[in-house]
N, C-alpha and C positions, 0 to 999 in steps of 0.2 A: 068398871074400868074407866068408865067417862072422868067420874069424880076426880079420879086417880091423876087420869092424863091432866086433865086440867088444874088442879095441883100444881102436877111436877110444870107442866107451861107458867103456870103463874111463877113458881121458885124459879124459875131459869129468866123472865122476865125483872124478878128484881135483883138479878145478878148483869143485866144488860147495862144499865146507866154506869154500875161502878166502871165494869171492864170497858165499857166506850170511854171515861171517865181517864182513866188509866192511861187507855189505848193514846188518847190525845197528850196524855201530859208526858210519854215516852215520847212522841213526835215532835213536842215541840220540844224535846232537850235533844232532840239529835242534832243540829246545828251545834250546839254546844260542847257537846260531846265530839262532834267531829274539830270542831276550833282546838280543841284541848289535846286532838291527836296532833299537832302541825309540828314541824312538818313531816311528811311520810313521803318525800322525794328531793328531788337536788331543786334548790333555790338558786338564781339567777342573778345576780346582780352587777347589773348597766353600769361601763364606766364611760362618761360621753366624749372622751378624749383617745388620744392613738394610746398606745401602748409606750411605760419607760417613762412616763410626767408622774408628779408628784402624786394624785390622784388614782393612779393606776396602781404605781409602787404599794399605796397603803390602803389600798382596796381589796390586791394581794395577798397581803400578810394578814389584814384582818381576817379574810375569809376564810385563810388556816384554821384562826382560832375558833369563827363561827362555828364551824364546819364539827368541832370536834364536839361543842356546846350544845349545838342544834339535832348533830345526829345524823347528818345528810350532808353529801358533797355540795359545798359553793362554788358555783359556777362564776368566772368572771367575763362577761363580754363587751370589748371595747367598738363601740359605735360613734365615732366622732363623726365633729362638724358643727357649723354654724356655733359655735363656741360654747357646747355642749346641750345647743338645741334641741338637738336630732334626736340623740340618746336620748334626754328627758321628755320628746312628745312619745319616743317608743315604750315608754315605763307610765308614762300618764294613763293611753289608751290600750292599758295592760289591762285581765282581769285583777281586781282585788283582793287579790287571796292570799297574799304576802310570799307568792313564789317568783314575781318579778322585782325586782327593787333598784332604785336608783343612788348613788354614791356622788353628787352633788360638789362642784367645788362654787368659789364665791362668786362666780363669772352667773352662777344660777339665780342669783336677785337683780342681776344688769341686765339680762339677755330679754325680759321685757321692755328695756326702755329704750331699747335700738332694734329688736329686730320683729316683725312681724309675725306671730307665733301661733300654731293651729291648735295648740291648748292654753288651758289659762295655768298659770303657775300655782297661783292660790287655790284654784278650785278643785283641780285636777290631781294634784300630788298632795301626800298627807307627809306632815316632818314625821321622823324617828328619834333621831338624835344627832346632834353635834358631834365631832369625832374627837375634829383638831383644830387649831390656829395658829398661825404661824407670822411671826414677821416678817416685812421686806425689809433688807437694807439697803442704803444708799449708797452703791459703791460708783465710785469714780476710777478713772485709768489715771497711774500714777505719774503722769506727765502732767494732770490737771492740777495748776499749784495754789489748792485748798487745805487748809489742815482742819478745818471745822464746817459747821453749815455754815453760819455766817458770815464764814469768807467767801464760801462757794457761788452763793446768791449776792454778793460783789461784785464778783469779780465776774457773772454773766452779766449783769449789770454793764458791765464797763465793758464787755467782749460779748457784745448780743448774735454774733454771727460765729462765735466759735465753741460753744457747746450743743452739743445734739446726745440726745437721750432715746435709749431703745426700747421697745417694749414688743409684746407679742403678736400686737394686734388693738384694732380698733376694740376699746371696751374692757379688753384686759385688767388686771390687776395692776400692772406694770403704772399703762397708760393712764389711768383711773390716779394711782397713788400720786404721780409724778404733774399731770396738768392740778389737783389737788395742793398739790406742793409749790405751783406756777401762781395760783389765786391764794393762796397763803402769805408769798414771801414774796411775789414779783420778782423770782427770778425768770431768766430770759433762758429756755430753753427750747429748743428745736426738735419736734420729734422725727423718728425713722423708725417705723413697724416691721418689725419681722414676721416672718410663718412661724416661728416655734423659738422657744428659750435658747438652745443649741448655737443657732446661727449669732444670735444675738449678742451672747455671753461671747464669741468666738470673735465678732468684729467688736467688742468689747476691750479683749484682751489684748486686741490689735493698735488699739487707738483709734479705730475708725468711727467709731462712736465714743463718747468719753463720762456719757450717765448712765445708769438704768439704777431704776425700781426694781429690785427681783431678790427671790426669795432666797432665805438664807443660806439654803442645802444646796443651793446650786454652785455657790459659787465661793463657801467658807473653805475648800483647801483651796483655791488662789487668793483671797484674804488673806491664809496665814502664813502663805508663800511669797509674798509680799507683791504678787501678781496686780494686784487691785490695791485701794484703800476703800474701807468701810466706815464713812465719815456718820452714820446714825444709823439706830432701828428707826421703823412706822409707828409703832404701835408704844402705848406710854410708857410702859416699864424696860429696862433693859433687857436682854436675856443672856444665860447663862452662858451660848455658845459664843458668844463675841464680848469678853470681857473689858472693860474699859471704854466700849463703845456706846453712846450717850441717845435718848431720845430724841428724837425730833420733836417734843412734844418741850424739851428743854429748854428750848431756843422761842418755840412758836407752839404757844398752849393749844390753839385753835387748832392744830394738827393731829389727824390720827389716820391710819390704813392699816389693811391686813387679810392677812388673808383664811379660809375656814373651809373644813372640808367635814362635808355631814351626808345622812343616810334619809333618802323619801321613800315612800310608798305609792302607788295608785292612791286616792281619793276613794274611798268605800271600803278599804280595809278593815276586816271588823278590829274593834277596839282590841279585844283581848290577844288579837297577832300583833297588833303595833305595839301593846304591852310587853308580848315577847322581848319582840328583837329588838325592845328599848333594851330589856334587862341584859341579853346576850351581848349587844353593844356594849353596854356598861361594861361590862365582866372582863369580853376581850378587852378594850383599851386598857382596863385596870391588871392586866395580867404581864409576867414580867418580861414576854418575851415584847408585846407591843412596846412598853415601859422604853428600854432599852431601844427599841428601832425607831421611837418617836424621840429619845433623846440624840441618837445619830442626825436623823433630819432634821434637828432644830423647831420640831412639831410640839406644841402644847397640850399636850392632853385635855378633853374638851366633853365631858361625857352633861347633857344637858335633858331634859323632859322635853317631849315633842314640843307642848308648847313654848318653850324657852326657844327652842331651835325657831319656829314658825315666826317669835317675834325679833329674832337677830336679823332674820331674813330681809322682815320687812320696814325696818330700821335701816337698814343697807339700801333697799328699792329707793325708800325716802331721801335716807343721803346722797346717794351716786346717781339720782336724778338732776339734783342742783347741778354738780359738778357736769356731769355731762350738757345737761343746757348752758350755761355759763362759757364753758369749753370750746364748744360748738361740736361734740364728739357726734360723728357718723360713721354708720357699716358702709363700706362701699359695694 
């Protein structure tokens, strides 16, 4: 019997190293395996503005789409403040497992160069993809007697105390496109900050203010209602929704703004989820229902590889630093 046992000890011994062997290469594929399951619940995604802004609007609709592509309900939660601070420190010191996510507008490359901020932008948050972009245009209250830019910046020029231009706030797109516009062309504008686009567009229409920088969707049915004039886009090319209306880049090459609305992650998301929800981004944007709602908002379809997105970003930090120190732009 000895022989025997020791034997069968021995044969079970050289079956030890394979199945440990084994046993380790199933372990280390479960991480793998478990990324390959994702998602297997509802995903989250941070919009860091109130509810009803552009950002929200198509944060919304996209999430429909996710939602269908992914397999799981998309959650939207608006946490504003500090000009979409707030929202991007709660998505920064999120776990990385691609169920919290941030939906980013362009205010997210400026917010470190004015505000004092408990994560770091670059370190912190990983890009996904670009979504959109979008023009401002330069609309004036029809009382202000410009038919072009170049009279415009004239005739502040010659009337330095009767133009005042709106914007949303220190740091803004608005404010950013328009003092932008002030070191370009030397015209002489005055600005007045609002709490929100709403107000702004409203003593807009009024004549209480007679510029603003602001985005196309906001304010193209009083454009074509003859409410406004939209004397140029930001951005080089013209676009489709304001036909006849010419670059500012026409007039003043050195000019450009605009605006861009993109998808981050926490920082430590494993590669193959940020690969995901590249692809799922793609898809929705490229799908007919976004198609069509990005052509209502005068939105650019904008679908880019994380790192394209990471270096538009930081292209922007670079630019809108000049402009802001130049400016003298401060948070109060």
């Amino acid at each position: 019997m000895y022989p025997q046992t020791r034997s069968l000890r021995a044969r079970l011994a050289s079956f030890a190293l394979p199945m440990a062997m084994a046993a380790a290469t199933f372990a280390c594929s479960i991480p793998a395996f478990a990324a390959g399951t994702y998602p297997d619940h509802a995903v989250e995604v941070v919009v860091p503005f109130p509810p009803g802004g552009i950002v929200d609007v198509v944060t919304r609709m996209m999430g429909k789409q996710l939602s269908k592509t992914l397999g799981q309900p998309v959650v939207v939660m608006n946490k504003p403040g500090a000009g979409g601070s707030i929202g991007a420190g709660l998505v920064a010191h999120s776990k990385p497992d691609g169920y919290t996510l941030l939906m980013a507008f362009d205010t997210h490359a400026i917010n470190p160069l004015l505000y004092k901020l408990p994560f770091d932008s670059d370190k912190d948050l990983a890009p996904v993809s670009l979504v959109g972009t979008s023009a401002l245009v330069l609309a004036v209250h029809p009382s202000v007697p410009a038919k072009d830019v170049p009279a415009l910046v004239e005739w502040s020029k010659q009337h330095p105390d009767d133009l005042n231009y709106a914007s949303t706030g220190a740091g803004s797109s608005n404010q950013l496109a328009a003092e932008l516009f002030k070191l370009t062309t030397g015209a002489q504008l005055r600005h007045i900050p609002y709490k929100g686009g709403a107000p702004a567009i409203t003593d807009l229409l009024a004549g209480r203010v007679q510029v603003m920088f602001v985005s196309t969707s906001s304010v193209l049915q009083y454009i074509r209602a003859g409410k406004l004039k939209a004397l140029a886009v930001t951005t080089k090319a013209p676009i489709p929704q304001l036909p006849g209306v010419p670059s500012i880049t026409d007039y003043y090459p050195g000019f450009e703004a605009g605006s861009w609305v993109g998808m981050l992650a926490p920082a430590g998301t494993p590669k193959d989820i940020i690969a995901r929800l590249n692809r799922e981004v793609h898809a929705a944007i490229t799908s007919p229902e976004m198609q069509q709602f990005f052509e209502k908002q005068a939105i650019q379809p904008a679908p880019s590889t994380p790192e394209a997105f990471g270096e538009l970003m930081h292209r922007d930090t670079q630019k809108w630093a000049k402009v802001i120190k130049q400016a003298g732009i401060k948070v109060e």
